[in-house]
C-alpha positions in Angstrom: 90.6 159.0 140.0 91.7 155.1 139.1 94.9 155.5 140.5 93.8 157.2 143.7 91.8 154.5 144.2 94.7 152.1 143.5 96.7 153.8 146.0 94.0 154.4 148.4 93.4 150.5 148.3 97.4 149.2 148.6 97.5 152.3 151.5 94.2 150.1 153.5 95.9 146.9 152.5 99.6 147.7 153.9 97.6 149.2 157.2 95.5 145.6 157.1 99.1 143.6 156.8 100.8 145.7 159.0 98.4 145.3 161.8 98.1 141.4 161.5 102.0 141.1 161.4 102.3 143.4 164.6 99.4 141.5 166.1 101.2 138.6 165.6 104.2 140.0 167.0 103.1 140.6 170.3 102.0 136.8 170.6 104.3 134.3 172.0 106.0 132.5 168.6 104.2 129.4 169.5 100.8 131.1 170.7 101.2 133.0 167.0 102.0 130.2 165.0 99.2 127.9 166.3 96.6 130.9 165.6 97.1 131.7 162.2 97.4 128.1 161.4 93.8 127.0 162.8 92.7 130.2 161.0 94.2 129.3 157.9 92.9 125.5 158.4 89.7 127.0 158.6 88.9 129.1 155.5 92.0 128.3 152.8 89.8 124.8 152.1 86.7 126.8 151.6 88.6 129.2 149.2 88.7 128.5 144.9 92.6 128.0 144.9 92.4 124.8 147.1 90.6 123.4 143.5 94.2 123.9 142.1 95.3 122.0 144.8 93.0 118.9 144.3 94.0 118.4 141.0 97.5 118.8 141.7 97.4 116.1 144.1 95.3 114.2 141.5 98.2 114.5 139.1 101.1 114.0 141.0 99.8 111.3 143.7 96.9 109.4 142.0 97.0 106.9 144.1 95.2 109.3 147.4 91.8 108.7 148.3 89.6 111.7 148.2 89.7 111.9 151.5 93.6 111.7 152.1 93.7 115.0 149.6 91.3 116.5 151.4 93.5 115.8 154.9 96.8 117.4 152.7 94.9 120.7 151.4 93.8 121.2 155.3 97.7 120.2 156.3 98.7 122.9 153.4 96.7 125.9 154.6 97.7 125.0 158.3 101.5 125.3 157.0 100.6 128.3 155.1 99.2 130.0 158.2 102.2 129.0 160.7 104.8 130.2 158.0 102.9 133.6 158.5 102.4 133.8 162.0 106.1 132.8 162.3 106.9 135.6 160.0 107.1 138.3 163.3 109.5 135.9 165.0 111.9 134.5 162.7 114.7 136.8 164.2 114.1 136.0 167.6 114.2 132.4 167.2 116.9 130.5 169.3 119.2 127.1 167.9 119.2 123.8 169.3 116.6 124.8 172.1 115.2 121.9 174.3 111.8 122.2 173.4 109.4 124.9 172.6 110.0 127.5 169.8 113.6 127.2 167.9 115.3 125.4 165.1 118.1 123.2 164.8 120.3 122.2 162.0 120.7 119.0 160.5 124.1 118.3 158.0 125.7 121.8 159.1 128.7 120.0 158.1 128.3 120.7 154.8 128.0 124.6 155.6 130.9 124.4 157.3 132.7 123.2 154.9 131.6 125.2 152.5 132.3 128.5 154.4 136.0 127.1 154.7 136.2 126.1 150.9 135.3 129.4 149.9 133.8 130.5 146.1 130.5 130.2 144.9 128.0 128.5 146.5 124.1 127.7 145.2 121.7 126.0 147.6 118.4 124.9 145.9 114.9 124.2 147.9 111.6 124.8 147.5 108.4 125.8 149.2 108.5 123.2 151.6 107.8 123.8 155.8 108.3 127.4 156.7 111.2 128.6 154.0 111.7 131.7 155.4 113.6 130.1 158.1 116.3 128.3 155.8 118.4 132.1 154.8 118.9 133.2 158.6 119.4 129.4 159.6 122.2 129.0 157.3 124.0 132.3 157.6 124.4 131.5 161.4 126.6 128.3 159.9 128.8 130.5 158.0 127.1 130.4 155.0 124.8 133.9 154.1 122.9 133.9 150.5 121.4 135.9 148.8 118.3 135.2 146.9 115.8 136.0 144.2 112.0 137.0 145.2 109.0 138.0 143.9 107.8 141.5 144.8 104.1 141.4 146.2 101.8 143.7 144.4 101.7 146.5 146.6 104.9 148.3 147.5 104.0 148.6 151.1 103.3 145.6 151.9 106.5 144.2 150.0 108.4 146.7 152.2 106.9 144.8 155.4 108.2 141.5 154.2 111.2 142.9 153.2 112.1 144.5 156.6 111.0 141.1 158.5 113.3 139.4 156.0 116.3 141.6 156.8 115.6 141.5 161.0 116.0 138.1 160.3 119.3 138.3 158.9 120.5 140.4 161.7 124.2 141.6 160.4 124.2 139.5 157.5 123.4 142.1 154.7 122.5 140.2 151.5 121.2 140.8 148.2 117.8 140.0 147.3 117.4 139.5 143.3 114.1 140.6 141.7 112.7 137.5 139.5 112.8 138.5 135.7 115.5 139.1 133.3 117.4 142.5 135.3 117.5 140.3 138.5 119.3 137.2 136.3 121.9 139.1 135.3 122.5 140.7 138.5 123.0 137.1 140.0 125.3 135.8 137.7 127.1 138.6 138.4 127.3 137.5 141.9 127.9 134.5 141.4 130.7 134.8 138.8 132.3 137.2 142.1 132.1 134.0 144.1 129.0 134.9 146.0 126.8 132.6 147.4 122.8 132.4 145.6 119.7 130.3 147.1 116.7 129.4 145.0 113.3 127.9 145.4 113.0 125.9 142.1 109.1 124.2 142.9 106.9 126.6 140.4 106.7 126.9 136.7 108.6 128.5 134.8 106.4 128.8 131.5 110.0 129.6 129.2 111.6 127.0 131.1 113.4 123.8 130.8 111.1 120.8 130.1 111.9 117.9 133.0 109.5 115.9 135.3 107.9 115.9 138.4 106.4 113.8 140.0 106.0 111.7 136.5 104.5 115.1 134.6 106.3 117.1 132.1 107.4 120.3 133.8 108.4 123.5 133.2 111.5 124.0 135.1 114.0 127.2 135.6 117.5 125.7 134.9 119.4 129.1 135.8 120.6 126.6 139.0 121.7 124.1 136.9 123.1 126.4 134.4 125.2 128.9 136.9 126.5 125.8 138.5 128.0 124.1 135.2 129.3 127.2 134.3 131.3 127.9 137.1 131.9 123.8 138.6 130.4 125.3 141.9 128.4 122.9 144.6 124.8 122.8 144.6 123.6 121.8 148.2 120.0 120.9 148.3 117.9 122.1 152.1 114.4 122.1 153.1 112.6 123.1 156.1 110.8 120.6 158.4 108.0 121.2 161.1 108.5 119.4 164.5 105.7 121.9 165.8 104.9 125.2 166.9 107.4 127.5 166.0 109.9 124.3 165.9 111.9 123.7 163.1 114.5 121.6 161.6 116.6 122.9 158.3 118.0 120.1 156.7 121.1 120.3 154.5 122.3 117.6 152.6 125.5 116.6 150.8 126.3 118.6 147.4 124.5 117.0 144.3 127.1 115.6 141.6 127.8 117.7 139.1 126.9 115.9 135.4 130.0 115.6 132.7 129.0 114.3 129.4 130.5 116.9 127.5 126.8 118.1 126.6 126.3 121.1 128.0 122.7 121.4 127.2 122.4 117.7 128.1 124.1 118.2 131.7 122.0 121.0 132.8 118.6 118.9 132.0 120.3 115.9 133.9 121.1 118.1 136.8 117.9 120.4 136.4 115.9 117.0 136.7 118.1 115.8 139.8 117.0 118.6 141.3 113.5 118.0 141.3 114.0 114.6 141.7 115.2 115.4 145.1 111.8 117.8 145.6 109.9 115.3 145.3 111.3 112.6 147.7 111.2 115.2 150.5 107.6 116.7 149.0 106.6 113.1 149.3 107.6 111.9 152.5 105.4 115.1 154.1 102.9 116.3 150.9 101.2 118.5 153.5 104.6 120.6 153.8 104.6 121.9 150.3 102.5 124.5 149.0 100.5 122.8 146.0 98.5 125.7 145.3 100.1 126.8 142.1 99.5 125.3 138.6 102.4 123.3 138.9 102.1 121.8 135.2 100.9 122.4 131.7 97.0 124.6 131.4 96.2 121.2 129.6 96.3 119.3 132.5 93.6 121.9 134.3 91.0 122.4 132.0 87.3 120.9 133.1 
């Protein structure tokens, strides 16, 4: 009787998800975007979670009034809820448009070059404007990844996402890379064949590799760093930001150096702390753009 229920329950959700994404859909991208943001602006600040996100900015940014983290958490929700109503309409969205909904690309150079250079490739971002974009953005430079990702709960609804990820790509086919141990070794298998791998590197990683952020000790994932020493391949940093409504700008920057010392343990916390050194200064320049509503750093530093 449990599991019917279960299944009963994912079945309503899926047809819940389903319904918003296709409502959604049938919006104009900007129209859609706008929506779900003022809705998401209007209950996530309400909701428990946003606690996680006052202390976080407590932590990292002391120096915020109460009322400048209150502005941010509203900023993050309204992010939150353009990222989803944007969802529908990645794959329809149009480069270097004049004005209205579509994205340009800032340091394609780099991708270029890349895509001419040949071998592996590992771009590195985080959860930062509306990320979804940055994969279809950067295959239409020459330069397709593929990517790990967390399965949502419910099978159906992970199928929806899934399919919206893939419309996205259009007729670049790439692999996605469940998150655990399975999906590691499948992409340094990739990798090692010179295939290309992005990864959002912004939440904890509880077996991890202890760096900073923002000042705080924190658990990091140094596969990047690690895959990238191992095989002397570039890792180019990108980030999504928001000029509006279904407007976007991917930003790619220049390859980060590659540490020598001869320590290999040494060189990947070096570059694994390079790498969120360079979060930060974008996290910074627009806090509202990143999505501070996980536990970023150690349970200590969240206990009442």
């Amino acid at each position: 009787m449990a599991a019917w229920f279960r299944k009963a329950g994912q079945w309503l959700e899926a047809c819940v998800a389903q319904g918003l994404l296709a409502f959604l859909g049938r919006m104009k991208p900007e129209t859609a975007s706008t929506f779900a943001g003022a809705l998401a602006r209007g209950i996530g600040p309400w909701l428990p979670v946003s606690h996680v996100a006052e202390r976080n900015l407590e932590l990292a940014m002391p120096e915020l009034t109460p009322r400048a983290r209150r502005t941010i958490i509203c900023g993050v929700w309204e992010n939150l809820g353009r990222t989803v109503g944007e969802l529908p309409h990645i794959a329809s969205l149009q480069e270097n448009t004049r004005s209205g909904p579509g994205f340009e690309v800032q340091g394609a150079d780099y991708l270029h070059e890349q895509a001419q250079r040949g071998g592996p490739v590992l771009l590195v971002s985080g959860h930062i404007g509306n990320w979804e974009m940055l994969p279809p953005a950067v295959a239409r430079h020459g330069l397709p990844f593929a990517s790990f990702y967390r399965a949502a709960a419910n099978p159906r609804v992970d199928a929806l996402i899934r399919t919206l990820r893939d419309e996205a790509m259009g007729e670049e086919k790439v692999p996605l890379f469940a998150k655990g141990a399975k999906g590691a070794r499948e992409a340094l298998a990739y990798v090692a064949r010179g295939g290309r791998l992005g990864m959002l590197v912004d939440q904890k990683m509880n077996d991890g590799l202890e760096v900073t952020f923002f000042g705080k000790p924190a658990m990091t994932a140094p596969a990047l760093a690690a895959m990238a020493l191992r095989y002397r391949c570039p890792v180019i940093p990108g980030y999504v930001v928001r000029l509006g409504p279904a407007r976007l700008r991917v930003v790619v920057e220049a390859p980060l150096p590659l540490p020598d010392t001869g320590d290999r343990q040494e060189d990947t916390r070096l570059l694994t702390q390079a790498i969120n050194d360079r979060l930060e200064s974008r996290i910074r320049q627009r806090p509202q753009s990143w999505l501070w509503l996980h536990r970023r750093w150690p349970k200590s530093c969240y206990r009442v």
